[in-house]
N, C-alpha and C positions, 0 to 999 in steps of 0.2 A: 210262506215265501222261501224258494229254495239259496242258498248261500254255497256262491260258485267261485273259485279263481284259478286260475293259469299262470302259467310260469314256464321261462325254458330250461331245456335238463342239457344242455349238453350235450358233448360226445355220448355220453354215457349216465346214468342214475336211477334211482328208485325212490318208489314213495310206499307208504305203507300206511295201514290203517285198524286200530283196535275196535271198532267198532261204532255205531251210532246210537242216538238217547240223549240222556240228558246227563250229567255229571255228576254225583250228590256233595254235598256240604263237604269240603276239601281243608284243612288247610296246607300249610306252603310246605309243609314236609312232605304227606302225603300227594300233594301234588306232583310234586320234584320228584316222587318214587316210580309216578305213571310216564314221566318225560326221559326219564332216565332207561326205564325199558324200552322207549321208541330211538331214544338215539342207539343205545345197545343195538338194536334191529337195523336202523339203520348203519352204521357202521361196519356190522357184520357185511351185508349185503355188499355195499360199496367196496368194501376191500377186494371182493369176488372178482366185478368189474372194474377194478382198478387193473387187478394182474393181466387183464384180456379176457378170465373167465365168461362163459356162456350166461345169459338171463335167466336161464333156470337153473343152475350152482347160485346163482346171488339172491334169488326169490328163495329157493330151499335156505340156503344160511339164514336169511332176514326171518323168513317164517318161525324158524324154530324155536330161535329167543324166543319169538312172543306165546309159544304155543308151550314153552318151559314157563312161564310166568304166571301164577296165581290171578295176574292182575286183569287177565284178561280172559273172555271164556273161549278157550280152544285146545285142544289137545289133554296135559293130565291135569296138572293141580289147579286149575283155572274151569274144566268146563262146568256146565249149571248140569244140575238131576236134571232127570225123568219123570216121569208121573210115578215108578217104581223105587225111586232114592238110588236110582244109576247113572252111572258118564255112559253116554253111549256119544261117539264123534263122526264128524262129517270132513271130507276135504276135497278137492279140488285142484288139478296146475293144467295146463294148458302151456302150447308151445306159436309161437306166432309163426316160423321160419316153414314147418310143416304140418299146421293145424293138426297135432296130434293130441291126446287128452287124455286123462284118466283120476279119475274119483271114486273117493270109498265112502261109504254109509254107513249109518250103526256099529259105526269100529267099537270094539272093548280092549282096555289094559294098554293100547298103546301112545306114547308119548306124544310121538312127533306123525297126527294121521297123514300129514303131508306127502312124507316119506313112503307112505303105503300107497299115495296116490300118484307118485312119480312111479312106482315099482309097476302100477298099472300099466299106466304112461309107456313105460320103456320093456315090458317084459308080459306083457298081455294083449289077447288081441280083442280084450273085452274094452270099454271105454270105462263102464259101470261093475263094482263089484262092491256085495254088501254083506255084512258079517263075517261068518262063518268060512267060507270064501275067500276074502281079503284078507282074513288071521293066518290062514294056510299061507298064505304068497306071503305073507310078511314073516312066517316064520321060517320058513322055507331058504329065503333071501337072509336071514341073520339080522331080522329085525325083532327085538324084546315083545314079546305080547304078555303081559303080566296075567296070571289065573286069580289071584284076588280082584274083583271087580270094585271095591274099596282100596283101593292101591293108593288111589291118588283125589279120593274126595276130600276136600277141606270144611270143615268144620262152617262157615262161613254159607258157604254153598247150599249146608241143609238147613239151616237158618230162612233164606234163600226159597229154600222150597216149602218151607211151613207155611210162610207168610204166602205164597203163591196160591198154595191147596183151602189155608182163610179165608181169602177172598171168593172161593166161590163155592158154592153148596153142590154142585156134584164132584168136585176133586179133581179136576182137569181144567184150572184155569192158566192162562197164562202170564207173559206178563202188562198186556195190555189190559187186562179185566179190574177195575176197581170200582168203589161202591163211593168214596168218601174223597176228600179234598187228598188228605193223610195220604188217604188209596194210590191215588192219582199222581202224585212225588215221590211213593216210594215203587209205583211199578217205573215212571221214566228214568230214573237211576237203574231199576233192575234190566234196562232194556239195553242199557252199552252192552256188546257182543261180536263174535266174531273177529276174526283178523285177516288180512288180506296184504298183499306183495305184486305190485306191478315192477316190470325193470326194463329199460332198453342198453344192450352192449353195445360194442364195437362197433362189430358188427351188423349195427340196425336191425338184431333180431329181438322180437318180444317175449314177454312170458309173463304169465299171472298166475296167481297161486291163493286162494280160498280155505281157509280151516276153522272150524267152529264145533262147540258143543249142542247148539244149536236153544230151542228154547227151555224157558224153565217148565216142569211140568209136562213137558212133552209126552204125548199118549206113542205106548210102545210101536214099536215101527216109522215113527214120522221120519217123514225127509223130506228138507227145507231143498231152499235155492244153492244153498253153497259146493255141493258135490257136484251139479249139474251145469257140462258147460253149453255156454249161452245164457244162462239163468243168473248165476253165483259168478261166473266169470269168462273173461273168454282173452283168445292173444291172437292176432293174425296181425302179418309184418304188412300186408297191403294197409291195415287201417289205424287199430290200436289193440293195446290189453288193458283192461279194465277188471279189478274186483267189486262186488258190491256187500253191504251190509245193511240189515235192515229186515222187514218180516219177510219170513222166506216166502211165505206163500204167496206174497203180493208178488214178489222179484220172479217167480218160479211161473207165474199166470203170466205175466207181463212178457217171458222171454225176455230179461230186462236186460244182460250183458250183450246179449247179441243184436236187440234192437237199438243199443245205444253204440257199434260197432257199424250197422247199418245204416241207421238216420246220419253218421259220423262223413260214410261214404258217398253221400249224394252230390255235390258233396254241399256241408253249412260248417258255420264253425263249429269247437267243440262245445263250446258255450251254451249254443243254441242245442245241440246233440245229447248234451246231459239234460238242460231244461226240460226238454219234449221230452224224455225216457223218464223223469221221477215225476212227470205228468201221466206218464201210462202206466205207471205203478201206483200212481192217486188213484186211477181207475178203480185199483183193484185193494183198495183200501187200506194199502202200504206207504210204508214211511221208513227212511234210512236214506244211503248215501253211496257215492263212487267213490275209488279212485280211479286215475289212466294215466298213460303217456301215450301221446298220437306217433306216428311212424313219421313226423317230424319232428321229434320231439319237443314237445310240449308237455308236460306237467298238467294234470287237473282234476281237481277235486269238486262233488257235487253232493249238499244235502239237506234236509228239510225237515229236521228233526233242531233240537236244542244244539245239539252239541256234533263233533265227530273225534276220537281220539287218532292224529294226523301228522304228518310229516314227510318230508319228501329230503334225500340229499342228490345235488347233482352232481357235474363233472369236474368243477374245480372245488367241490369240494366244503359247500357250503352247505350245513342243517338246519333246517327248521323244524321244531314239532310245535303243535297245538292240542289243545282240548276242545276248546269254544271257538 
């Protein structure tokens, strides 16, 4: 049963989202340390739009916190390994005003992959650029690419990946694969991931923005939904912008950002628009969640998993974040 609500934004505001799964055994410090980086994001973001700034200045702000964060997997000290004990990262931004887009793939050594997918975005006439590629344009532009590919792995992470490559007898499990009850609680906690930044300005322009390390265990080359827009995310001012989180490959078969973008414009509520979209990613034997804001704003979140790490603030200025 998927777990939906709405809400209005405002002139102006953003929601954002660490990702979807289940939560593990918390207590109230540790909890407080996950709400504390979504207001950080959130606040960041909002000041953006508070000045007048554009949706994509307040999506980039929001994203970074959380892709600087450990807590979450996306960008350095937060993303999960590879099947090789490597961060390799993904991202995603989109623009609603001019459907313009740009994502990178298998980034290495850089912080904030966002930044390398806005650099796309704004300075490429490619939409998709991966590795090798993308490190060029990002160093080119005066973005840090670190040559240690342990720069930014946390101790935790490889922990993380042990437990993933035990659970299954060829070495490439991930982290849905479990044998035992044990199994099965410690992959839904391993499964919170990804981060995501919807925003609407002043200006009633959108923007969404996607960044993840993607899964644990990942066999060399994969790429999920998050880079991909329509997939991982998508912004158009006629409808909404939407991030998603959750198994990439269900979201990426599904065309799950842009079908839920379309089902959106038929038009039905949004309600109904998310419901139908994480039924077509049922299909395809995915499980995760939204965010969005409609182009009248509206606020909405969508997801069918335990948990979503969540928050939205709007225009006068009121936050909320959640876990559960």
């Amino acid at each position: 049963m998927s777990k939906i609500e709405c809400f209005e934004i405002g002139e102006f505001g953003l929601l954002i989202h660490g990702g979807a799964g289940a939560p593990a055994q918390m207590t109230s410090s540790q909890s407080r340390k996950f709400h504390e980086v979504l207001e950080n994001s959130l606040k960041a973001g909002w000041a953006e739009l508070k000045q007048g700034a554009k949706a994509i200045d307040a999506v980039m702000k929001a994203v970074a916190v959380l892709e600087e964060s450990p807590l979450f997997n996306a960008g350095g000290p937060g993303a999960v390994l590879n099947s090789q004990g490597c961060i390799r990262t993904d991202a995603g931004v989109m623009r609603g005003e001019d459907l313009k887009a740009g994502g990178v793939t298998d980034l290495r050594g850089v912080l904030h992959p966002s930044q390398v997918a806005r650099l796309i975005l704004e300075k490429s006439s490619a939409v998709l650029l991966t590795s090798e590629g993308a490190e060029k344009l990002a160093r080119e532009n005066g973005i840090e690419v670190h040559e240690d590919e342990n720069a930014f792995i946390i101790e935790s992470r490889r922990t993380q990946l042990a437990r993933a490559k035990a659970r299954s007898s060829d070495g490439m499990s991930t982290d849905h694969d479990s044998e035992t009850e044990e199994d099965e609680a410690q992959n839904l906690r391993d499964k919170i991931g990804t981060v995501g930044v919807v925003a609407i300005d002043k200006n009633s322009n959108l923007c969404a923005v996607t960044s993840t390390g993607g899964r644990v265990n990942k066999p060399i080359g994969r790429v999920g939904d998050s880079p991909i827009p329509g997939a991982g995310y998508w912004a158009d001012n006629e409808s909404l912008s939407c991030s998603a989180t959750g198994v990439g490959e269900a979201f990426l078969m599904a065309a799950a950002a842009k079908h839920l973008a379309q089902a959106y414009s038929r038009p039905v509520t949004i309600e109904t628009a998310l419901s139908n979209t994480l039924r077509e990613v049922e299909r395809f034997h995915g499980d995760g969640g939204f965010i969005c804001i409609t182009k009248e704003r509206i606020g909405a979140w969508a997801y069918n998993t335990p948990a979503m790490y969540r928050g939205y603030m709007d225009s006068k200025g009121e936050m909320k974040t959640f876990i559960v």
